[in-house]
C-alpha positions in Angstrom: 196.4 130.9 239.8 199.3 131.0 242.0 197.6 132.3 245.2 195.4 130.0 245.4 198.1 127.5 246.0 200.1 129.4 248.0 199.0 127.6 251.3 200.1 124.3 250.2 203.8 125.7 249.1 204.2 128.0 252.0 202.8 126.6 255.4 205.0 123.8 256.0 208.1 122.6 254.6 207.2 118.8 254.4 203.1 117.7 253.0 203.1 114.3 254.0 201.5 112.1 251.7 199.0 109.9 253.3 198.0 106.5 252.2 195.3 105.4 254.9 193.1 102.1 254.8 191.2 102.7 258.1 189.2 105.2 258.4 189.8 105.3 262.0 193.1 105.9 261.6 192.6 109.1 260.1 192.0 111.7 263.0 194.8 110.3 265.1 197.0 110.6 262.3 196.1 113.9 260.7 196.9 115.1 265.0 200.0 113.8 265.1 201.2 115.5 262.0 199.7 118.9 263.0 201.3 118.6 266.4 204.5 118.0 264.9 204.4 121.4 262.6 202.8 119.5 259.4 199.7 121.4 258.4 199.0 120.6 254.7 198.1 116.8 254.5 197.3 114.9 251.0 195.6 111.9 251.6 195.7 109.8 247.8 193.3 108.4 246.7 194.6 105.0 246.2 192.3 103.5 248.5 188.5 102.9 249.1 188.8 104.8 252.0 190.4 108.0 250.7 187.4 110.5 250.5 185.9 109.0 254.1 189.3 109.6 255.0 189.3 113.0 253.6 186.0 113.5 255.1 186.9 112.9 258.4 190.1 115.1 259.2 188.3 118.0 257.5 185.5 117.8 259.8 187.5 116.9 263.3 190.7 118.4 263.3 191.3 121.8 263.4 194.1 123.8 261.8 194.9 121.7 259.0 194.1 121.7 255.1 193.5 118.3 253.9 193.4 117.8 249.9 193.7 115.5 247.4 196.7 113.1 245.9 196.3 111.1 243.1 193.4 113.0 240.8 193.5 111.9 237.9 189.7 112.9 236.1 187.5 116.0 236.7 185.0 113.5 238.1 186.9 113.4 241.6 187.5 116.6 241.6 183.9 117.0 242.7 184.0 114.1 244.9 187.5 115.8 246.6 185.5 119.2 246.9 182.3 117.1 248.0 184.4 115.5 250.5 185.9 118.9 252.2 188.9 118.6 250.8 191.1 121.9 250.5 193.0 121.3 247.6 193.8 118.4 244.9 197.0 117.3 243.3 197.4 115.5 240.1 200.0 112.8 239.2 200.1 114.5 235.6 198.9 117.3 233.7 196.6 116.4 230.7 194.6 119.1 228.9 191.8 118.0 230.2 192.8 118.3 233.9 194.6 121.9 232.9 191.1 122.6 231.9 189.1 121.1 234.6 191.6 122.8 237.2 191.0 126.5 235.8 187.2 125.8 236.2 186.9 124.4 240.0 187.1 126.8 242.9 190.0 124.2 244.7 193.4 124.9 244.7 194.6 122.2 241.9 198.6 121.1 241.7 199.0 119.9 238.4 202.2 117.5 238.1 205.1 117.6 235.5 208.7 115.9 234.7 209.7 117.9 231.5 210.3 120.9 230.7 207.2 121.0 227.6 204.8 119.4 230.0 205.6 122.6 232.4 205.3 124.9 229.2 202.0 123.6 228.5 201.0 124.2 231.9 201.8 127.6 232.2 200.0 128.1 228.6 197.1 127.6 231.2 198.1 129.9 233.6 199.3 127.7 235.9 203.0 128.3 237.6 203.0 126.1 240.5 203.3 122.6 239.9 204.1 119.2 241.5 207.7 117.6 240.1 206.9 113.7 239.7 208.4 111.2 240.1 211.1 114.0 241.2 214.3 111.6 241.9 213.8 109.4 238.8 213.2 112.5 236.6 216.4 113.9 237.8 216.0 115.2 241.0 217.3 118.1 242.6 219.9 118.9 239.5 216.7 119.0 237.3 214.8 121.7 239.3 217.6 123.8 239.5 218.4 123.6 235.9 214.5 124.5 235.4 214.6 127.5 237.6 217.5 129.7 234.8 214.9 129.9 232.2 211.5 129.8 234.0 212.8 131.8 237.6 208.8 132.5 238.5 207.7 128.6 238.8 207.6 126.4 242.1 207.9 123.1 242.7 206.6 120.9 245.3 208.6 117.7 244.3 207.2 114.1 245.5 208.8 110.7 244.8 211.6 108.8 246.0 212.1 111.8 248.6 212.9 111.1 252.1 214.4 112.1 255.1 217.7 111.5 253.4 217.6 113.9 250.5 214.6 116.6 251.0 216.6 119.4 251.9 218.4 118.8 248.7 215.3 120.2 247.1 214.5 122.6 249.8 217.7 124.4 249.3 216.5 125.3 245.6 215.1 129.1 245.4 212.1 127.5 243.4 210.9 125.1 246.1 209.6 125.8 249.4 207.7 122.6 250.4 208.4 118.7 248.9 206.0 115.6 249.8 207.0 112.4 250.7 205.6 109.2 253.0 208.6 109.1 255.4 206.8 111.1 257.9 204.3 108.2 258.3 205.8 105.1 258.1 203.3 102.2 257.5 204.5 100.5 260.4 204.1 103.3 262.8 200.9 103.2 261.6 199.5 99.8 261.9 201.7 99.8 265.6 199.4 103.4 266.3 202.3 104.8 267.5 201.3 108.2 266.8 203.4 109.9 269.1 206.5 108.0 267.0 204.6 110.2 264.0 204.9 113.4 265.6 208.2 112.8 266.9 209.5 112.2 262.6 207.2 115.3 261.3 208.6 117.5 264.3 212.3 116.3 263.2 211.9 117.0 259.3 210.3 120.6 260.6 213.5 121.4 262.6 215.8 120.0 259.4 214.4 122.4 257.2 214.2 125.7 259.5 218.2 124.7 260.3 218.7 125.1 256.2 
């Protein structure tokens, strides 16, 4: 279970998590990440225009993985996959999730904030999860406590993380990648300042290989 999500804890130390209305924002975008070091992109699907969006980086821009944020039924699982998405990431870890997970050939990140949720998880085999909301479920101090008794799980941890705390978690021994929006700011966005993009994904890769 854990290789298969090796790519999205390894490649880059920063997934930026995407939230993308226009469709035709989506190439230049998914670009300006890549040409700033950031290779493993999660678009969420918290728009109508998530899987088109999905759709689109996978098929026109090389060298990336594009997945998933925001699954939350087996249903779009299929629809993720459908759409050539790489991998998918949940906001929680149900049973059923845990179950659909095992049973898809896609990388799935299931998401915890307690230590039992991650238990249950690994019941299932899993021992790479997402830590969410990270900062309001005790941050940094949380995931190191979690690594004494449990030293073979990562963590990508996502919320409330930004450019003035990641390496707080990147410092831990059981994480090697966090996600976060900061990387592409809304109004860089809607001012298609893409070069303003690659400049803040090329600065949070430079933070983290200084560590």
């Amino acid at each position: 279970m854990t290789t298969q999500v090796d790519v999205l804890l390894t490649t880059s130390p920063v997934m930026p998590v995407l939230v993308i209305e226009r469709v035709e924002d989506a190439v230049p975008i998914a670009e300006a990440l890549k040409a700033g070091g950031l290779r493993v992109l999660e678009v969420t699907l918290r728009t109508d225009s998530a899987l088109a969006v999905i759709r689109e980086i996978a098929t026109h821009v090389d060298g990336v993985f594009v997945g998933a944020g925001t699954v939350t039924n087996p249903s779009e699982l299929r629809a993720v996959q459908d759409a050539g998405g790489t991998f998918a990431i949940s906001p929680g870890a149900t049973e059923t999730m845990l179950k659909a997970g095992l049973e898809w050939d896609l990388p799935y990140l299931p998401a915890v904030s307690t230590v039992s949720e991650m238990m249950l998880g690994l019941e299932y085999g899993y021992e790479a999860f997402k830590f969410f909301p990270a900062e309001s479920s005790g941050g940094a101090p949380a995931l190191k406590s979690f690594a004494g008794p449990f030293p073979q799980v990562r963590f990508c941890p996502t919320g409330g993380i930004g450019e003035h705390n990641f390496t707080d978690y990147l410092k831990l021994p059981n994480v090697t990648v966090v996600g976060g929006s900061w990387v592409v700011p809304s109004s860089l966005i809607d001012n298609k300042d893409w070069a303003g993009i690659t400049k803040l994904a090329a600065a949070a890769v430079a933070k983290a290989k200084a560590l």
